[in-house]
C-alpha positions in Angstrom: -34.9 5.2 -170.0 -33.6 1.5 -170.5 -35.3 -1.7 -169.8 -32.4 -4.0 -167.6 -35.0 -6.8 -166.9 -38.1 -7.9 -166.7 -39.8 -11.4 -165.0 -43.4 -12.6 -164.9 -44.5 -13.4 -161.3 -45.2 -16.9 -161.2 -48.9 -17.8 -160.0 -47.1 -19.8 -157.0 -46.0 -17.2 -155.5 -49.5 -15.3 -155.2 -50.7 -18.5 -153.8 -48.1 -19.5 -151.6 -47.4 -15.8 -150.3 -50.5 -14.0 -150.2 -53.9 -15.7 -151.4 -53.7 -19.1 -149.6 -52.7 -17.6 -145.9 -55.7 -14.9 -147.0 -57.9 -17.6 -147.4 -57.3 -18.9 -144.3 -57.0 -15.3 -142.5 -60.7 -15.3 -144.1 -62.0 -18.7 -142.7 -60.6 -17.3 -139.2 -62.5 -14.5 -139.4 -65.7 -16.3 -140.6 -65.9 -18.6 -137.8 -65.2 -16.1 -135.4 -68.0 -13.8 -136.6 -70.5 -16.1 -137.3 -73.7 -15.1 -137.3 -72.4 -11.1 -137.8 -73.7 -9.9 -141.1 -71.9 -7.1 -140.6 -68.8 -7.8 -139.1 -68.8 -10.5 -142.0 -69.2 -8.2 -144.5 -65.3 -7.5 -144.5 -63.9 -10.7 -144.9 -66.5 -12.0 -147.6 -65.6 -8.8 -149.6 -61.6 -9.3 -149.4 -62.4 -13.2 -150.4 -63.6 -12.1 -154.1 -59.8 -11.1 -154.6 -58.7 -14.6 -154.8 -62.2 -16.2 -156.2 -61.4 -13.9 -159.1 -57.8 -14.5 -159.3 -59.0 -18.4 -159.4 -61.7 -18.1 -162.1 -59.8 -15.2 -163.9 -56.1 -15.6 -163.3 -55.2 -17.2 -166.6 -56.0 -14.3 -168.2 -53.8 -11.5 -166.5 -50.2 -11.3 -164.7 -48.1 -9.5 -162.7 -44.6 -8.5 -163.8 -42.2 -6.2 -163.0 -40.0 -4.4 -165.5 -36.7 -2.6 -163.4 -35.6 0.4 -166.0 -32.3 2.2 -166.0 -32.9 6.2 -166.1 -30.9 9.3 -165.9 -32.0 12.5 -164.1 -30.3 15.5 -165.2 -31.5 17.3 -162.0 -29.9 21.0 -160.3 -29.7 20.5 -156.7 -29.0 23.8 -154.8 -29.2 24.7 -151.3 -31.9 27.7 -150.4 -30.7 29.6 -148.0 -33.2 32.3 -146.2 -32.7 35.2 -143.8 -31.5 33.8 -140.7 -29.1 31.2 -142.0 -31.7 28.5 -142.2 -31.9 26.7 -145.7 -32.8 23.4 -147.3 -31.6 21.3 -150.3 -33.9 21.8 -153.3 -33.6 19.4 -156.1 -35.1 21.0 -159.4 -36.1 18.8 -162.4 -34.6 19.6 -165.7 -38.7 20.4 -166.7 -38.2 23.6 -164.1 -34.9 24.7 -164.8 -36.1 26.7 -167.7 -38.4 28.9 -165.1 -35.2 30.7 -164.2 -35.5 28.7 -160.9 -32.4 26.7 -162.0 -29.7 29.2 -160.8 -32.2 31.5 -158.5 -35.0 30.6 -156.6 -38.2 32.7 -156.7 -38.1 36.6 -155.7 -38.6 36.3 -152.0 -37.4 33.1 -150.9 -33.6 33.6 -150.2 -30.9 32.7 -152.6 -29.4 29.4 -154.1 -26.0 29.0 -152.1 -24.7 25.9 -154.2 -26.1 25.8 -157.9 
């Protein structure tokens, strides 16, 4: 596996996209169900998300690494009694089962290996 990139999500964009029209989304909710301590009890619990991030965000981010990997995988189509089959993809970890070139006793042969 290979890192190709990797970017820090900038605190905007939880703010702009997601916490802010939360927030509101929350207020909504409050005004509507005023009054409802249990109905309320939704909304005030989704509103420590953000009070956290507010308090707290300066000490954590989010960011997203994209990675370049290989999979060495076997791909074979099952094929049972009846003509009815399935593609299979096997992982090199379960190739070395003997399932690589035949699948389990039982369960119909591996027409493409």
């Amino acid at each position: 596996m290979s890192l190709v990139d990797h970017f820090d999500l900038p605190d905007e964009a939880w703010w702009d996209d997601f916490y802010s029209p939360m927030e509101r989304q929350i207020e909504k909710l409050r005004s509507k169900y005023a009054g409802d301590a249990e109905a309320l009890a939704a909304p005030d619990e989704v509103a420590k998300e953000p009070a956290m991030h507010r308090r707290s965000g300066h000490h954590y981010g989010y960011n997203f690494d994209r990675v370049h990997t290989v999979l060495d995988l076997h791909i074979c189509l099952l094929q049972w009694p009846g003509g009815q089959g399935s593609w299979v993809r096997i992982p090199p970890s379960r190739q070395s089962e003997g399932f690589a070139g035949q699948p389990p006793a039982g369960q119909g042969h591996c027409v493409v290996g």
